[in-house]
C-alpha positions as CSV (number, residue, x, y, z in Angstrom):
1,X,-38.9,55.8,184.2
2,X,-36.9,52.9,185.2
3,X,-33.8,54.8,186.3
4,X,-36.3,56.9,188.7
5,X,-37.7,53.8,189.7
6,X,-34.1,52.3,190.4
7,X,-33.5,55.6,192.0
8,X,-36.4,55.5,194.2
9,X,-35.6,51.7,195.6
10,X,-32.4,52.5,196.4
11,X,-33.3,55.4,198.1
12,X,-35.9,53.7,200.4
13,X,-33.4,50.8,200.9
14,X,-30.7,53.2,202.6
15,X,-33.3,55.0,204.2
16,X,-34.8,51.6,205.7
17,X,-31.2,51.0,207.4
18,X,-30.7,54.3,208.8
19,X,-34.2,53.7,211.1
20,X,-33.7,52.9,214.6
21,X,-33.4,49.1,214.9
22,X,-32.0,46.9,217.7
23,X,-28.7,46.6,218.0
24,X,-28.5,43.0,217.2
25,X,-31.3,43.3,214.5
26,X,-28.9,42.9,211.8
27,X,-25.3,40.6,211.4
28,X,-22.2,41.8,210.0
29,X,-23.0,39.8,207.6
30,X,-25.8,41.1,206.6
31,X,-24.8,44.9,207.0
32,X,-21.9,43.8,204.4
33,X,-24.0,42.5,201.9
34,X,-26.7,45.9,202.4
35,X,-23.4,47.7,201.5
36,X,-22.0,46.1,198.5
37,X,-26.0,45.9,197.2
38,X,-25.7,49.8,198.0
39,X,-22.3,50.0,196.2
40,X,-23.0,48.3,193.6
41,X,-26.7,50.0,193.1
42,X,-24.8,53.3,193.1
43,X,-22.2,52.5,190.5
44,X,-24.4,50.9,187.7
45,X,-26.7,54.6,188.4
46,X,-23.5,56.3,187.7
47,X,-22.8,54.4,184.7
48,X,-26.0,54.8,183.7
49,X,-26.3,58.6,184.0
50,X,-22.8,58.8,182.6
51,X,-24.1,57.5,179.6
52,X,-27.3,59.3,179.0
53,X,-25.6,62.4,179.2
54,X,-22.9,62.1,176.2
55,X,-23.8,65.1,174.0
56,X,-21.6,64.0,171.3
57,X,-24.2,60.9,170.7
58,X,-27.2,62.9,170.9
59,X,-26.2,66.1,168.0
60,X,-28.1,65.7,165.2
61,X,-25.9,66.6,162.0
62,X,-28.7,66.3,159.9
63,X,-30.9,68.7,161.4
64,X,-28.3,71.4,162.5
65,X,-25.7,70.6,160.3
66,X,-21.6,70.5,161.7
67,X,-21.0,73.1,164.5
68,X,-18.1,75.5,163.8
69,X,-16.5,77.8,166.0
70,X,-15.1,81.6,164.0
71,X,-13.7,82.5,167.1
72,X,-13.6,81.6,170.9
73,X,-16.6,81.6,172.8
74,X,-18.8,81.6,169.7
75,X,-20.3,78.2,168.0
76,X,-21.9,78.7,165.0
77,X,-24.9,76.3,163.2
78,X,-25.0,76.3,159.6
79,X,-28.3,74.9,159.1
80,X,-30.4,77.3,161.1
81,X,-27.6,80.3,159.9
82,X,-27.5,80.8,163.8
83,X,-24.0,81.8,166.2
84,X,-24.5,81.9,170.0
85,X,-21.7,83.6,171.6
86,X,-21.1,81.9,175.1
87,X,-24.2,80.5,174.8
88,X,-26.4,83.0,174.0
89,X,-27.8,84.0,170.7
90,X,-25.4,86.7,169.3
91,X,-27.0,88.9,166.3
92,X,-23.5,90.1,165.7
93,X,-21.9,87.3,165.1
94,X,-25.2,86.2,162.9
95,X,-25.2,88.4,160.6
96,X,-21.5,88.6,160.6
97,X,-21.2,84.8,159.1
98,X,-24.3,84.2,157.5
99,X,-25.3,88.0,156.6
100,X,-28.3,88.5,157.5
């Protein structure tokens, strides 16, 4: 919820200095520090996101148990005796390494 909220500031901020304005409404100043508040806004979002998205952290082996691949294409769960086969269940490839 915080990341949207983040999200949602920095959204209205750009948006608030794309609106007509006098020309001399703003100093260069100003408009520099808007930019590296923008920049910098931007890069901590993509660290952020970066982060949340690492699927290596978020596999649980105790659940599933240790993927393994028989062949390419197909990844294979122990636990649930399940293989997908570019990710989509495969039957074949199933009942070919569990048996059933």
């Amino acid at each position: 919820m915080k990341h949207l909220t983040a999200c949602a500031a920095m959204t209205a901020l750009c948006l608030a200095t794309l609106a007509p304005a006098p020309a001399d409404a703003l100093s260069d100043d100003q408009k520099k520090g808007l930019a590296a508040l923008l920049a910098l806004g931007v890069g901590i979002a993509a660290a952020k996101h970066g982060k949340d998205h690492n699927s290596t952290s978020q596999w649980d082996e105790d659940r599933y148990g240790k993927p393994f691949s028989p062949s390419a294409g197909v990844l294979c769960v122990p636990k649930q005796q399940h293989c997908f086969h570019d990710g989509a269940i495969s039957w074949r490839w199933t009942r070919r390494i569990f048996g059933s």
